[in-house]
C-alpha positions in Angstrom: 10.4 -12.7 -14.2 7.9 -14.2 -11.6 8.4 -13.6 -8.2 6.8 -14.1 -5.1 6.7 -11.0 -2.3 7.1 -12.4 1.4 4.5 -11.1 3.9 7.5 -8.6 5.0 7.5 -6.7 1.9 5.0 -4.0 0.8 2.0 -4.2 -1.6 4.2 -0.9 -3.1 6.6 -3.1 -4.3 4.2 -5.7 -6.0 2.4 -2.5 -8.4 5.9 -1.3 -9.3 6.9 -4.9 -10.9 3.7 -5.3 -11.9 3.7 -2.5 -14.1 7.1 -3.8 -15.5 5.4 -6.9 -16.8 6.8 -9.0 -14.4 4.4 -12.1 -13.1 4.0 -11.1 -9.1 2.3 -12.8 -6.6 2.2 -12.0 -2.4 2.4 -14.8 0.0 -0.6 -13.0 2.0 -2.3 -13.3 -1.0 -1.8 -17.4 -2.4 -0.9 -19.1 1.1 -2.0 -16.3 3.9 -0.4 -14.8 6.7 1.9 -16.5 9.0 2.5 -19.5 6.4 6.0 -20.9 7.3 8.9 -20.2 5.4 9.2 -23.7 4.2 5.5 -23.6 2.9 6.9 -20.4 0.8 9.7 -22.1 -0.4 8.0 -25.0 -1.4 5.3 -22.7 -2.9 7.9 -20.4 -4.9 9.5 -23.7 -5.8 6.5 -25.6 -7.6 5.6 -22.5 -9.5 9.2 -21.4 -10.2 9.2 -18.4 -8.6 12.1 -16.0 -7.2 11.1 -15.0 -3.3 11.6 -11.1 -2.7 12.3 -11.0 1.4 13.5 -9.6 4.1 13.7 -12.2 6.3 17.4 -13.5 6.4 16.4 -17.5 6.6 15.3 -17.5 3.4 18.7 -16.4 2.3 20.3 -18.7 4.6 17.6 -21.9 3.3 18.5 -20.6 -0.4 22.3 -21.5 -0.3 21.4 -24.7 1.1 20.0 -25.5 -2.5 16.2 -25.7 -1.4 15.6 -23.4 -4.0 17.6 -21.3 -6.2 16.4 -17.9 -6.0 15.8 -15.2 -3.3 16.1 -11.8 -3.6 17.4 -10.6 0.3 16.7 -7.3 1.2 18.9 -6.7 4.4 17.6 -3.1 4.7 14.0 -2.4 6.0 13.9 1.2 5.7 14.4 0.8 1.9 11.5 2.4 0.6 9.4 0.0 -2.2 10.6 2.1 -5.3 14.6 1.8 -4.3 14.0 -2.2 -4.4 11.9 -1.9 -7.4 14.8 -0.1 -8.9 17.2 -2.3 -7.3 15.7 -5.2 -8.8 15.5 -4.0 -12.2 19.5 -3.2 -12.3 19.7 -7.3 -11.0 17.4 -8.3 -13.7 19.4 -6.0 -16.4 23.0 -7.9 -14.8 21.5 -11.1 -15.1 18.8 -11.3 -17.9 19.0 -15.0 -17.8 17.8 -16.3 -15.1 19.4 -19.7 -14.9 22.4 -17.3 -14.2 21.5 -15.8 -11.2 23.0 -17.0 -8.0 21.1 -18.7 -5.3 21.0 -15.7 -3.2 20.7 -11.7 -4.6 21.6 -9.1 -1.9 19.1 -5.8 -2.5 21.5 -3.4 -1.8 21.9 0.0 -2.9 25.3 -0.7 -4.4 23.3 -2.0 -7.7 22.6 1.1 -8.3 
């Protein structure tokens, strides 16, 4: 899968689906710090990319149709490992992506 970390996630995170294969790119990497949601979603639009957040408007903008494809993390004190493993159990559910829905809650009841 290719995703794209929001600035509010940690560089943790992008090494563990990294070494899984997956296609990862930061935000504070390709567009900088402080870059506007919209300019993400745009972004992670044009390159087809799911956003990994924790940043609720992105969940909010996702259901709107925007852009199909945010993974919402509500809790911040997940360590990066939990959502890595949290993501995988997702990506094992859906293996198609076209099935997804809009909006993936990261919550520990994946796993």
């Amino acid at each position: 899968m290719r995703f794209l970390l929001d600035e509010d996630t940690e560089s943790a995170l992008a090494r563990h689906l990294s070494k899984s294969t997956h296609d990862v790119k930061r935000v504070v990497d390709v567009l900088g710090s402080g870059t506007s949601d919209h300019k993400v979603m745009a972004h992670a639009r044009s390159t087809d990319r799911i956003i990994v957040t924790h940043d609720d408007d992105f969940a909010d903008t996702a259901r709107s149709d925007e852009h199909r494809g945010v993974f919402y993390c509500p809790n911040q004190r997940l360590p990066p490992f939990e959502i890595y493993r949290i993501i995988t159990a997702v990506i094992e559910a859906y293996p198609d992506r076209e099935a997804l829905p809009p909006v993936v809650f990261l919550t520990q009841e994946w796993l």
